[in-house]
C-alpha positions as MATLAB code, in Angstrom:
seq = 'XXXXXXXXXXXXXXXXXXXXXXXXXXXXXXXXXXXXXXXXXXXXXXXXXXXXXXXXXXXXXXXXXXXXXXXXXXXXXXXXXXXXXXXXXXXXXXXXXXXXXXXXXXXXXXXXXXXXXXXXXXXXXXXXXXXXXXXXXXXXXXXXXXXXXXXXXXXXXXXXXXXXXXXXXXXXXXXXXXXXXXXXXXXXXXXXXXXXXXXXXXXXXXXXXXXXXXXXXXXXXXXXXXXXXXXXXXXXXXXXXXXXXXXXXXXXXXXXXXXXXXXXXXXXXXXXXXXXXXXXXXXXXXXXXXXXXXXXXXXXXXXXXXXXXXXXXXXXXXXXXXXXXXXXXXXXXXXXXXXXXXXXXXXXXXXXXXXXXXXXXXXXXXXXXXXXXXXXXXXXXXXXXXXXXXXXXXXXXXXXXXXXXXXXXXXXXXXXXXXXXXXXXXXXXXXXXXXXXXXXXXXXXXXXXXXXXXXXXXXX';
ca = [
     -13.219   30.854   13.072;
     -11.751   34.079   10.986;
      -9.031   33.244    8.543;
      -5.783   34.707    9.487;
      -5.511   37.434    6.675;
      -1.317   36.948    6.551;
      -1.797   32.995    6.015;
      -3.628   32.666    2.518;
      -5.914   29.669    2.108;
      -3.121   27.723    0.032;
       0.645   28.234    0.273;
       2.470   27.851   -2.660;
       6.188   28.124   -3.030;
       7.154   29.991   -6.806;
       9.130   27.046   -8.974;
      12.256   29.452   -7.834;
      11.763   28.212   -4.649;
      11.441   24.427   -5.084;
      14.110   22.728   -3.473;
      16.966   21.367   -5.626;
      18.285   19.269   -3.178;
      17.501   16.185   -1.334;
      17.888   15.828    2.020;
      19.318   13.029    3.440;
      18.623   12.553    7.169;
      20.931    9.776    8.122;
      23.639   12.115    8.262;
      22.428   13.624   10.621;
      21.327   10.911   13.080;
      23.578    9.725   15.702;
      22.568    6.138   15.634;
      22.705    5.202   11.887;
      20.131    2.681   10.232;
      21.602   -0.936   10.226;
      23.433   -1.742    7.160;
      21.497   -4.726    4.915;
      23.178   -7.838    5.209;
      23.562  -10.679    2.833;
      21.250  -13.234    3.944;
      23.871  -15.884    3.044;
      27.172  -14.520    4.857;
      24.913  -12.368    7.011;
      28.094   -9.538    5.948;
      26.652   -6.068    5.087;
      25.731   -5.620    1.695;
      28.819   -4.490   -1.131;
      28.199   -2.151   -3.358;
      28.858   -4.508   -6.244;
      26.338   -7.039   -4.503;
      23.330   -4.412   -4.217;
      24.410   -3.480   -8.210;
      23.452   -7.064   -9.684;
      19.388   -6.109   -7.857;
      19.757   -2.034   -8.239;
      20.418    0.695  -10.103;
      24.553    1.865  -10.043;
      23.430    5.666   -8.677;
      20.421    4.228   -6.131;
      23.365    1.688   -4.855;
      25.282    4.869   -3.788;
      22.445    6.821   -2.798;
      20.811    3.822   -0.271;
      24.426    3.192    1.198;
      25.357    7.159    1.627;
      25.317    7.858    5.420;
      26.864   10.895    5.569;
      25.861   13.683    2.725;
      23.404   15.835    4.143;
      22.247   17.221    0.712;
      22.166   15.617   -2.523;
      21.573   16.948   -5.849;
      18.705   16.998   -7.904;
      19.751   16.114  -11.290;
      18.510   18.799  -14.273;
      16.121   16.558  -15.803;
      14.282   15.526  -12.607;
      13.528   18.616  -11.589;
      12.474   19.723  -15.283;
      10.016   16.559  -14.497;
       8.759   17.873  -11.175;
       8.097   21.172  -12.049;
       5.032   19.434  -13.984;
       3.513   18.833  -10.596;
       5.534   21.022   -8.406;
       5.823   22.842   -5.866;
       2.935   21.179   -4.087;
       0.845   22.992   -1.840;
       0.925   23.302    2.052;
      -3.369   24.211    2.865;
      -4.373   25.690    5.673;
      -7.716   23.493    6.948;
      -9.797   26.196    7.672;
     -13.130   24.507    7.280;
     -12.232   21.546    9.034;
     -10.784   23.648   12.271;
     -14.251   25.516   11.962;
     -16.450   22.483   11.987;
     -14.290   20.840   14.781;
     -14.209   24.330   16.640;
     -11.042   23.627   17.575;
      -8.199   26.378   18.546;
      -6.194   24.091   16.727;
      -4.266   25.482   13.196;
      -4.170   22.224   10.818;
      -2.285   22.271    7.409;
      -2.052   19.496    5.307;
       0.435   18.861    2.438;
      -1.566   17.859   -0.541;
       0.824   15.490   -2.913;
      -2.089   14.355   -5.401;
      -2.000   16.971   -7.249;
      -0.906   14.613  -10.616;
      -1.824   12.121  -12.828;
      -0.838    9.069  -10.872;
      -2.590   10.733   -7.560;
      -0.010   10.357   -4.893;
       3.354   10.998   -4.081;
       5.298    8.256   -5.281;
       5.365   10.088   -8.573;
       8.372   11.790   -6.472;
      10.575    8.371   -6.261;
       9.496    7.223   -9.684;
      10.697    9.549  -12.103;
      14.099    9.651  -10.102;
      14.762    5.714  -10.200;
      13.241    5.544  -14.139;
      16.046    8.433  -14.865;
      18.380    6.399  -13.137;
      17.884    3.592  -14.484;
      17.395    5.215  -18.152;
      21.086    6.995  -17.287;
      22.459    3.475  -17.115;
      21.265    2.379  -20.445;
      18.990   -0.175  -19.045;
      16.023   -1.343  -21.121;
      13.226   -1.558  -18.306;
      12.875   -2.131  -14.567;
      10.297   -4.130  -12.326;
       8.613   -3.363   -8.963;
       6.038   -4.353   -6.989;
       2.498   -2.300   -6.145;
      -0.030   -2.893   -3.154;
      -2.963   -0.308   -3.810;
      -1.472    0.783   -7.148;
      -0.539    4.265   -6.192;
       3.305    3.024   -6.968;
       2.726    1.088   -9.706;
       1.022    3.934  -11.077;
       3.827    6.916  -10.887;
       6.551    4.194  -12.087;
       4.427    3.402  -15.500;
       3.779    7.596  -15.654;
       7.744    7.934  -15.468;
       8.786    4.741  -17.555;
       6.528    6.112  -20.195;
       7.792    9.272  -19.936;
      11.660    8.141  -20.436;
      11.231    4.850  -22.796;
      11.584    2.502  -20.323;
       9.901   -0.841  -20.353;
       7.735   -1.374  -17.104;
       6.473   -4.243  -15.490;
       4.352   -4.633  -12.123;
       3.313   -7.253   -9.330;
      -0.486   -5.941   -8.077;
      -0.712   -7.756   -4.338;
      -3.944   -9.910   -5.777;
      -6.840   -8.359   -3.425;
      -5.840   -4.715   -4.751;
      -5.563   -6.113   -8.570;
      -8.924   -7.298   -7.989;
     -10.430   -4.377   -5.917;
      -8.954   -1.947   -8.253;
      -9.693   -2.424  -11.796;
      -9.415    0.900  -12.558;
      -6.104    1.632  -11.108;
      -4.529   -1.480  -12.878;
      -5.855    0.141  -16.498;
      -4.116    3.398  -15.625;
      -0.650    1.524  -15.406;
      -1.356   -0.030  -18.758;
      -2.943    2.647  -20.130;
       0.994    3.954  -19.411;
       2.101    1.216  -21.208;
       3.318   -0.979  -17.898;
       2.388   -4.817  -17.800;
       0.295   -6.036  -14.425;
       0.345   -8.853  -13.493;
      -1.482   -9.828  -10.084;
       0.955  -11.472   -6.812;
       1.643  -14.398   -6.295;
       1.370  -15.427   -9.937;
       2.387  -18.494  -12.210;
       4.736  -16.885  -13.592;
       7.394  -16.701  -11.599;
       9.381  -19.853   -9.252;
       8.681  -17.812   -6.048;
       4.726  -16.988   -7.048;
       4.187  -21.028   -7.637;
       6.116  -21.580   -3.889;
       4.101  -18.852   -2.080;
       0.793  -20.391   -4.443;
       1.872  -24.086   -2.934;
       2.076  -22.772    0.201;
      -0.479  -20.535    0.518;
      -3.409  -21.841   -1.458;
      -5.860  -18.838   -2.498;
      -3.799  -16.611   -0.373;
      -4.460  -12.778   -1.498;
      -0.883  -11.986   -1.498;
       1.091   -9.293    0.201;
       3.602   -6.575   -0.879;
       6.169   -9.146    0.565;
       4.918  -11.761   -2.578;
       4.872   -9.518   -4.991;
       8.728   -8.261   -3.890;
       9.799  -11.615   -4.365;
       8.118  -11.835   -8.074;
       9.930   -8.435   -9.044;
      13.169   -9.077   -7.787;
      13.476  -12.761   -9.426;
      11.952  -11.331  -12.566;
      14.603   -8.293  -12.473;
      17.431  -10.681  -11.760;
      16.498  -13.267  -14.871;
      16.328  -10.688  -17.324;
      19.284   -8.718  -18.913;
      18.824   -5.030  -18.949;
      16.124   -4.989  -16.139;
      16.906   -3.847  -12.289;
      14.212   -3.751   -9.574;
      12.645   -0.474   -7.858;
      11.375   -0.141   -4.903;
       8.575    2.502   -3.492;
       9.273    2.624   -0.317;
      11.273    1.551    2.803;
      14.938    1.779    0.998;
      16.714    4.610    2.307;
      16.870    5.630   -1.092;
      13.297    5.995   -1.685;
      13.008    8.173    1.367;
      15.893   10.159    0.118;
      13.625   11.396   -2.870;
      10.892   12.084   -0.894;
      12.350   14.344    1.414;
      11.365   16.992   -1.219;
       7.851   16.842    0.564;
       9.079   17.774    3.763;
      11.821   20.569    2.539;
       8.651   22.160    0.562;
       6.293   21.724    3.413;
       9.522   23.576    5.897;
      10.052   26.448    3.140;
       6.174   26.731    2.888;
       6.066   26.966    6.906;
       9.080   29.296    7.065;
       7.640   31.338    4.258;
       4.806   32.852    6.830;
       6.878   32.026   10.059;
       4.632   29.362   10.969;
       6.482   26.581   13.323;
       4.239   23.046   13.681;
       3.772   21.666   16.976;
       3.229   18.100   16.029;
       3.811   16.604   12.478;
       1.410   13.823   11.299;
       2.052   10.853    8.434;
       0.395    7.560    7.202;
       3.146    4.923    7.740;
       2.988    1.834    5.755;
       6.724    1.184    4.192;
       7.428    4.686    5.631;
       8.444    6.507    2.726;
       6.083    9.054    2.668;
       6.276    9.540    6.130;
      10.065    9.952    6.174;
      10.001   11.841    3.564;
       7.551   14.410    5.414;
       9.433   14.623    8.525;
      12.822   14.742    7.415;
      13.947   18.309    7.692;
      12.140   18.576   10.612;
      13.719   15.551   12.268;
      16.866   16.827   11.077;
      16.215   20.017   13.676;
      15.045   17.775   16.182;
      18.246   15.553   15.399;
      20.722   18.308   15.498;
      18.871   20.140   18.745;
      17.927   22.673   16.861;
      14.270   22.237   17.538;
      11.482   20.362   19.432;
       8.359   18.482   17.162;
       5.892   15.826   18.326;
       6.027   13.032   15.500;
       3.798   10.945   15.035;
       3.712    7.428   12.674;
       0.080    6.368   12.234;
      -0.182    2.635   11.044;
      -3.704    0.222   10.183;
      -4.003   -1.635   13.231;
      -4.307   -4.874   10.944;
      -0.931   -4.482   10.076;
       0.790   -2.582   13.036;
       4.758   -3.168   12.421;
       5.914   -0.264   14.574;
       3.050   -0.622   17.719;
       3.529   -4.315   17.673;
       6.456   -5.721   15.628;
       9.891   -7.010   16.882;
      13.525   -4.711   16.097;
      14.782   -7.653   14.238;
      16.675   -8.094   11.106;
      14.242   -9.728    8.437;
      13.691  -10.636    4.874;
      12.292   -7.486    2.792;
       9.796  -10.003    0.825;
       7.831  -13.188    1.358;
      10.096  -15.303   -1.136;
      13.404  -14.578    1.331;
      15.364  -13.537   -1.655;
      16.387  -10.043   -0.811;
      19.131   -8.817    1.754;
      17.723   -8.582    5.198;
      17.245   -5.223    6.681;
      17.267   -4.314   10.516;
      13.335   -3.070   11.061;
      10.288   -3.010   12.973;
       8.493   -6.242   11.419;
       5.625   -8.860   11.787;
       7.534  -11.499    9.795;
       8.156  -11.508    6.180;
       5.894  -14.289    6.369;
       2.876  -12.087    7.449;
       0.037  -11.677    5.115;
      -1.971   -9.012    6.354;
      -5.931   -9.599    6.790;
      -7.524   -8.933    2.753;
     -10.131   -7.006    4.546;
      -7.353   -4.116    5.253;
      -8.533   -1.526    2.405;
      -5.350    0.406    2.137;
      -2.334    0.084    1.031;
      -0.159   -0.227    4.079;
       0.101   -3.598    3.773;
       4.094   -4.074    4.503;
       4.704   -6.735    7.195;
       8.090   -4.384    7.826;
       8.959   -0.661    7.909;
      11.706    1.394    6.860;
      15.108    1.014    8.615;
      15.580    4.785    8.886;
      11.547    5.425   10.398;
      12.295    2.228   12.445;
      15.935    3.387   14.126;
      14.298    6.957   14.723;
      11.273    5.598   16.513;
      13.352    2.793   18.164;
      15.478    5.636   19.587;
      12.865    7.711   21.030;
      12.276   10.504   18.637;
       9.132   10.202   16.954;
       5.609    7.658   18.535;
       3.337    5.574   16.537;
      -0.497    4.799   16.647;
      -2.250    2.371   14.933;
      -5.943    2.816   13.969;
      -8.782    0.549   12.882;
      -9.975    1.048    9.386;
     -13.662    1.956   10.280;
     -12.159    5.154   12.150;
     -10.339    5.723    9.295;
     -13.029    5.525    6.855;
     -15.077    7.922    9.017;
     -12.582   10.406    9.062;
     -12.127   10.014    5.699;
     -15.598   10.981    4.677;
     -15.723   13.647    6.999;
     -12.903   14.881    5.215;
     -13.895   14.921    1.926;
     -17.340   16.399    3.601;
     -15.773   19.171    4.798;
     -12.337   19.789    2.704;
     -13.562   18.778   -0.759;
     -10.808   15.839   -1.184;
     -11.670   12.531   -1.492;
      -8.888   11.443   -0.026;
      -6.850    8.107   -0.324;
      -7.542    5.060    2.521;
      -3.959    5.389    3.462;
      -3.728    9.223    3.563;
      -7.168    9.118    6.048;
      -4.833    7.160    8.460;
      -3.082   10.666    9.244;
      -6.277   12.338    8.823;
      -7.649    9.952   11.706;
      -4.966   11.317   13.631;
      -4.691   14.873   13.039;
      -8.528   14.960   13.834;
      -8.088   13.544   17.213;
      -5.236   15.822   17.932;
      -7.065   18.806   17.156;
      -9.884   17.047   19.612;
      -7.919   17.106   22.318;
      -6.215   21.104   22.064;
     -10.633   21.848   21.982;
     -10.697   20.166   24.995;
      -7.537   21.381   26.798;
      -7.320   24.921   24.799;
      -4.056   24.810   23.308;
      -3.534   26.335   20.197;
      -1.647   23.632   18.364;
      -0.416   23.713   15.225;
      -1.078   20.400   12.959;
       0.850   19.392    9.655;
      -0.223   16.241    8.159;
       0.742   13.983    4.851;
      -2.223   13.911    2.456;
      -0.681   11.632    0.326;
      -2.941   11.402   -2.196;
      -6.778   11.109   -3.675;
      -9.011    7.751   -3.026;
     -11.106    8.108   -6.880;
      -9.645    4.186   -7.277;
     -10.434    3.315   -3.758;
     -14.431    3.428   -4.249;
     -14.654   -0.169   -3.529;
     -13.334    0.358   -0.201;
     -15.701    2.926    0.423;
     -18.623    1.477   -0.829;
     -18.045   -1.201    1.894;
     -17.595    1.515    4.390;
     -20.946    3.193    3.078;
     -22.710   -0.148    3.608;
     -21.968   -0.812    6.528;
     -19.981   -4.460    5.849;
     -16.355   -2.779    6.518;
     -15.117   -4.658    9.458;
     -12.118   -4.211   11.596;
      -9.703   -6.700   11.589;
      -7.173   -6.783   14.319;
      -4.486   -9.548   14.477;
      -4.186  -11.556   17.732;
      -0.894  -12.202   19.888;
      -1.260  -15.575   18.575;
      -1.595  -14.928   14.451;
       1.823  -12.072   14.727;
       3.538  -15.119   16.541;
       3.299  -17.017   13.379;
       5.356  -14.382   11.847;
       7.747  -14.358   14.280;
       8.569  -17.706   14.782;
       9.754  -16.823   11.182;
      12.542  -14.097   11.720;
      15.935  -15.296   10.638;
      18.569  -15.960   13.017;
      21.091  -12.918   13.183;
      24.010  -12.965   16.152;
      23.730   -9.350   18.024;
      26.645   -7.681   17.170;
];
């Protein structure tokens, strides 16, 4: 297959370019994302209610339903010029191997230190919190990637950092735990001793690996007893999907930059931030009629919240300590299978990925993690990326779509997420490399379980 001599192997915008907006695609949506609700009154969350848990700007940033575009302060952009623009690369060895008439790009967002895009989210709510003289913040981190880009920006602005590591990936990844404390953060695996909600989930749950759900509950009640701390989130808030629309407006400048228009637009989906964040602009087109795109959400089949979850409102975290959000969900009470090697281990997804999908506008597939892991390798065979176990779950995808145009003809054109590299994720693929990687798949039975755990909430 001849590379197109207009289309350069890599597309990179000039730092001119960059966006300096966010874009914010609940304004545009018809149907807005349920509001969060206080689990007590079951009355959507105040302002002043989400401020004791938040940040003051991120409280007015998640609740904002109707600016389009929102400003990139100064100093974060400063920050992501560091990293930024990211590229937009043309797959030209992979379409050649495949022999596929199929064009595939791929937006590459580990092009930094911390190796994914969460760096994206993480500098923003550090600033924020740093704006609001605040002395450090707490989160939660399931394969590390977030934990990661939140100790890189805390560092960065002075802030004091500490992290819940879901216990398999604290234990699977060594190395990825040293990087956050090489940053200066404090890791501490979930569900832990030290917290009232880690000793419950422990009493409960003996020898349970944990969840992101557990370790949510540990950084909220650690944020809340502390003065001067807030909690973060990396993914699912509408906030968090707010920042990351800067990987979808790059990707649509990129595209727009050679007149290129994507047929179908690929992302991993495990919270749904990076996937949101990817598809934004371009559901914004599809939103406003502007446009036509095939969507597609690709989840671990261990853990399949949008193929087989209920449109329920649930608790964001194990503990039941946080407002509930309306979402596709297996239960807060869902502890996904340890075996699951990426980090799409959410029992819920994002209210604004989970209202699109629920109305219509984008599918979802969930794949077993031995595909995955094949696709991964092939990648990395074939592209020179050794890319991340959640990232491969788009890869998985975008292969098999390219599959079918060789067998029907159509000249498609691809755009996936490659969210980031899989250097920390070698345990994972040693297993895959000796053949013990298994595929777990929950039955009817086990996502009951979860269920029978969703909170009563009167349809309005």
């Amino acid at each position: 297959m001849k590379q197109d001599k207009k289309i350069p192997y890599k597309i990179y915008l000039e730092e001119q370019e960059m966006p300096k907006k966010w874009y914010n695609v609940r304004a545009d949506m018809k149907v807005k994302p349920a509001p969060l609700l206080n689990p007590g009154t079951l009355q959507p969350m105040t302002a002043e209610e989400l401020g004791a848990v938040f940040c003051d700007e991120l409280v007015q940033q998640e609740l904002d339903n109707d600016n389009a575009y929102i400003d990139i302060p100064q100093e974060i952009l400063d920050f992501y010029k560091m990293y930024r623009p990211a590229p937009l690369v043309r797959a030209y060895c992979l379409e050649e191997k495949l022999q596929t008439p199929a064009k595939i790009y791929y937006k590459f967002e580990g092009n930094n230190t911390s190796g994914s895009h969460k760096l994206n989210s993480a500098i923003a709510q550090a600033y924020y919190a740093k704006k609001q003289g605040l002395k450090g913040v707490t989160t939660e981190t399931g394969a590390g990637q977030w934990g990661t880009a939140l100790s890189m920006a805390c560092a960065y602005l002075g802030l004091d950092c500490e992290v819940y590591m879901v216990k398999v990936s604290y234990e699977q990844k060594p190395f990825r735990r040293e990087v956050m404390r090489t940053y200066g953060a404090s890791v501490t695996p979930s569900p832990s001793t030290t917290t009232e909600i880690g000793k419950k989930i422990l009493a409960e749950h003996p020898g349970t690996t944990g969840s992101l759900g557990c370790a949510i509950s540990e950084a909220v009640e650690a944020a809340v007893s502390k003065e001067g701390y807030r909690y973060v989130l990396g993914s699912v808030l509408n906030q968090v999907l707010l920042h990351q629309s800067i990987i979808g407006m790059e990707t649509k400048a990129a595209l727009d930059k050679y007149g290129i228009e994507p047929d179908i637009i690929i992302g991993c989906a495990g919270g749904g931030s990076n996937l949101g964040g990817l598809i934004s602009p371009f559901m914004g087109e599809k939103l406003r009629g502007e446009k036509d795109y095939q969507i597609i959400a690709v989840e671990p089949a261990s853990c399949p919240s949008l193929t087989r979850g209920k449109f329920a409102y649930d608790f964001c975290d194990t503990g039941m300590v946080t407002p509930l959000a309306k979402m596709y969900t297996l239960g807060s009470g869902f502890i996904p299978s340890p075996n699951h090697a990426g980090g799409l281990r959410y029992h819920g997804m994002s209210p604004v990925v989970s209202q699109l999908y629920h109305d219509g506008l984008m599918e979802a597939r969930a794949v077993e993690q031995t595909a995955v892991f094949e696709a991964a390798e092939q990648f990395a065979r074939i592209e020179g990326i050794l890319p991340a176990p959640e990232s491969s779950h788009a890869i998985r995808v975008a292969i098999d779509e390219a599959l079918k145009c060789k067998e029907t003809g159509e000249e498609k054109t691809i755009v996936f997420g490659l969210t980031g590299t899989g250097y920390f994720d070698m345990v994972a693929y040693e297993k895959f490399n000796n053949g013990v990687m298994s595929d777990y798949i929950p039955t009817d039975e086990d996502l009951q379980i979860g269920f029978n755990g969703l909170p009563d909430v009167p349809e309005k």
